[in-house]
N, C-alpha and C positions, 0 to 999 in steps of 0.2 A: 496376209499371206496368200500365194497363189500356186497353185498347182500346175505342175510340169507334165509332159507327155509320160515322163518314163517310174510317175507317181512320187517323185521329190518335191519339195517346197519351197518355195524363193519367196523371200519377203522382200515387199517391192518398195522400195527408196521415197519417201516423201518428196513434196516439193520444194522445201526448203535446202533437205539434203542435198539432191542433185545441185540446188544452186551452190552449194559450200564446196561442192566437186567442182563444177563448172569454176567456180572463183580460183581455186588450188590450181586446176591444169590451166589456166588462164594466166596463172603468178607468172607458172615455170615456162610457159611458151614466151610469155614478154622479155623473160631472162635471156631464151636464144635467141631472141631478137635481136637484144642489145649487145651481146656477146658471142655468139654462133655462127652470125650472117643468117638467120633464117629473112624472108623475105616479110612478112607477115605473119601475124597471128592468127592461126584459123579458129578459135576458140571465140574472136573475141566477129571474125566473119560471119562465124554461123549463128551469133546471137547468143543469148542466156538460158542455157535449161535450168527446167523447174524456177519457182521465186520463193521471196522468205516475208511473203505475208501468211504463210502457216504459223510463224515463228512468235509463241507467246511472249511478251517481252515482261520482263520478272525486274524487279528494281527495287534498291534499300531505302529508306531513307536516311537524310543526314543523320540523327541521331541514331539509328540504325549501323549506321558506318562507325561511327564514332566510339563506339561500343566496341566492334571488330578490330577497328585501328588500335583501341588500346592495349587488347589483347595481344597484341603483331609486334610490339614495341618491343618487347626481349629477341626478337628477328629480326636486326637492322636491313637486312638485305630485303627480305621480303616486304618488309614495313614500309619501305621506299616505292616497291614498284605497284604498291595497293596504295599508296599516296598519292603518286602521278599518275595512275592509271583511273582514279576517282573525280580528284580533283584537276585532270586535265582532258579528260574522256578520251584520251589517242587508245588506238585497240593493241591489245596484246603483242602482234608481229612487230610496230613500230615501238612499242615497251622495250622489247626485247632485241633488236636493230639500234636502240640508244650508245652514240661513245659520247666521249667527255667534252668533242669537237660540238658537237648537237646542242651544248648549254651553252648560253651568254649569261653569266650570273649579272652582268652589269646592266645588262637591259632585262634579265627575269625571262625570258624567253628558252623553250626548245623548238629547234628545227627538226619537221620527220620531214625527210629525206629517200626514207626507203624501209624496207618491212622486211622482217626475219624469217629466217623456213627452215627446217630441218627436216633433210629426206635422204633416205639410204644410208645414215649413219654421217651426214656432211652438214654442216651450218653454209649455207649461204644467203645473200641479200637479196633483194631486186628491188626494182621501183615499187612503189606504195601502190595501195589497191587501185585508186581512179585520179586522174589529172587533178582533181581537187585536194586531195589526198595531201598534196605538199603545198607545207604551209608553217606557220610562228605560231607558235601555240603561248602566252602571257601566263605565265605561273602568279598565283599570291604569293608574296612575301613570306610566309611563315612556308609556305614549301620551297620557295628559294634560299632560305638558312637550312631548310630538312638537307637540301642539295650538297649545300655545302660543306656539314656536316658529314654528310657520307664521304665528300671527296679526301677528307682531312682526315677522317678513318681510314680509309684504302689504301694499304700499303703500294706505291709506284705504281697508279693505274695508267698504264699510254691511253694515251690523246687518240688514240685510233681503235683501241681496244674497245670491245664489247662492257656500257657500265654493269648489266646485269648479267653475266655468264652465272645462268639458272635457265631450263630447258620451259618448256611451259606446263609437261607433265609436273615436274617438282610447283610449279606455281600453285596448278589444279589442288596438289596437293595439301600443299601452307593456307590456302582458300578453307578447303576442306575441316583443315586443324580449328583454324580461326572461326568458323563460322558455329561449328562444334562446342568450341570454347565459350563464345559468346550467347549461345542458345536461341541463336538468330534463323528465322529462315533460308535454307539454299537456293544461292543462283549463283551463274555461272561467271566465270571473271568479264566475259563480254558482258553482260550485266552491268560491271561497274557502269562500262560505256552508257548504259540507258539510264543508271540514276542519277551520272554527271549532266546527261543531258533533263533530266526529268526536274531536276533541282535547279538550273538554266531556266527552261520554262514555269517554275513554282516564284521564282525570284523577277519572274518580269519580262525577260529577254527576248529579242522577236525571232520569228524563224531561221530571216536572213542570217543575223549576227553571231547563231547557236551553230546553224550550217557551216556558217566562215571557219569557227572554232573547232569543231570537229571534224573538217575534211568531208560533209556529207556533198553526193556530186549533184543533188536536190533537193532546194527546201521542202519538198514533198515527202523526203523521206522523215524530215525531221519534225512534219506535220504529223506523222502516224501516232508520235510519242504522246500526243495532247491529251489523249485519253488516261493518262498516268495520274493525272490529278483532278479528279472529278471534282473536290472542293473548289477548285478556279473557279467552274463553271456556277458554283454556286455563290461566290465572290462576287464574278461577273456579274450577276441579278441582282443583289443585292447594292453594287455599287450603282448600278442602272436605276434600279427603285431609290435611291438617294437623290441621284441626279434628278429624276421626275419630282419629288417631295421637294427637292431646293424650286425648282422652277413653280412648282404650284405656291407654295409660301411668296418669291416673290408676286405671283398673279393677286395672290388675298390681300397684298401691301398697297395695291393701286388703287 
């Protein structure tokens, strides 16, 4: 908190926060971009306030989820979009931004295209958060039958139509039910995003091919998350002390 001339209090915006401002007025400037005639984006001229290395990053693990997921199952709607939004790490906006155009059930693919925003009482779309941003995202098979499944429930969904018409507060909220229910610790649905990727890195995967997968616009960001799994690092020594023991066994053979 910081103190004003006239004896009022302003509590002053982390760094992370301003960057989640900066990203927001960023979204809506690219919209008049594309649609306005604005000439440029000056949000994106003047650079990035504040950054979201403040930003603790909190993550479930599989069994973890799996627990939550079962719980979600009498909620086909929400059960869906905490399905792809886990097991496919795209963030929230592009969840929500999903039609039925977006699925290739035959090749197991979604395409994000473009991210959700709801401001002043209006839905609209724009382009994804960074040029990397748009991209095929490969579903497993048992979430391309979950897919299909939902479409064969949904009474006349258009092809152009929003799949999830659910706002993200209502999401917050089913998160909330679910997490409750499960007696799991709370994090935030961004979140999932970190244990799709935490579980990526636990499983093998190298930066590059985690980055491809989730639209990050740096393998550098998707280096921050390595810290998720401290057992690696202790995998890692141990497989290295193996490798040293095979080589000495062969030196004792000679």
């Amino acid at each position: 908190m910081m103190k004003l001339e006239d004896g009022r209090t302003h509590k002053k915006f982390t760094k992370s926060y301003l960057k989640t401002l900066h990203n927001q007025l960023s979204a809506m400037l690219n919209h008049a971009v594309r649609y306005y005639g604005l000439q440029k984006n000056p949000a994106q001229v003047v650079g990035n306030m504040g950054n979201d290395k403040e930003v603790e990053m909190h993550f479930w693990t599989q069994d973890q989820y799996e627990r939550f997921a079962y719980g979600m199952m009498d909620e086909p709607v929400y059960y869906l979009c905490f399905e792809i939004l886990y097991w496919c790490g795209i963030r929230e906006g592009e969840l929500l931004a999903l039609t039925p155009d977006d699925i290739d059930l035959e090749a197991k693919t979604i395409s994000i295209t473009k991210t959700f925003h709801h401001l002043n009482g209006r839905d609209f779309t724009t382009e994804p958060k960074t040029r990397k941003s748009k991209r095929k995202v490969s579903m497993p098979d048992f979430l391309c039958d979950e897919v299909k499944e939902y479409f064969r429930l949904v009474y006349r969904m258009q092809e152009d139509g929003r799949m999830f018409p659910v706002t993200k507060g209502s999401l917050t909220h089913a998160m909330a039910k679910g997490t409750k229910k499960a007696s799991l610790p709370h994090i935030r649905i961004h979140d999932l995003r970190h244990s799709h990727v935490s579980l990526l890195i636990n499983m093998g995967y190298s930066a590059v091919a985690i980055a491809d997968r989730v639209g990050h616009e740096s393998v550098e960001i998707t280096y921050r998350y390595a810290h998720l799994f401290p057992t690696v690092q202790t995998k890692m020594a141990s497989d290295l002390n193996g490798s040293r023991e095979k080589e000495n066994e062969k030196l004792r053979k000679l």
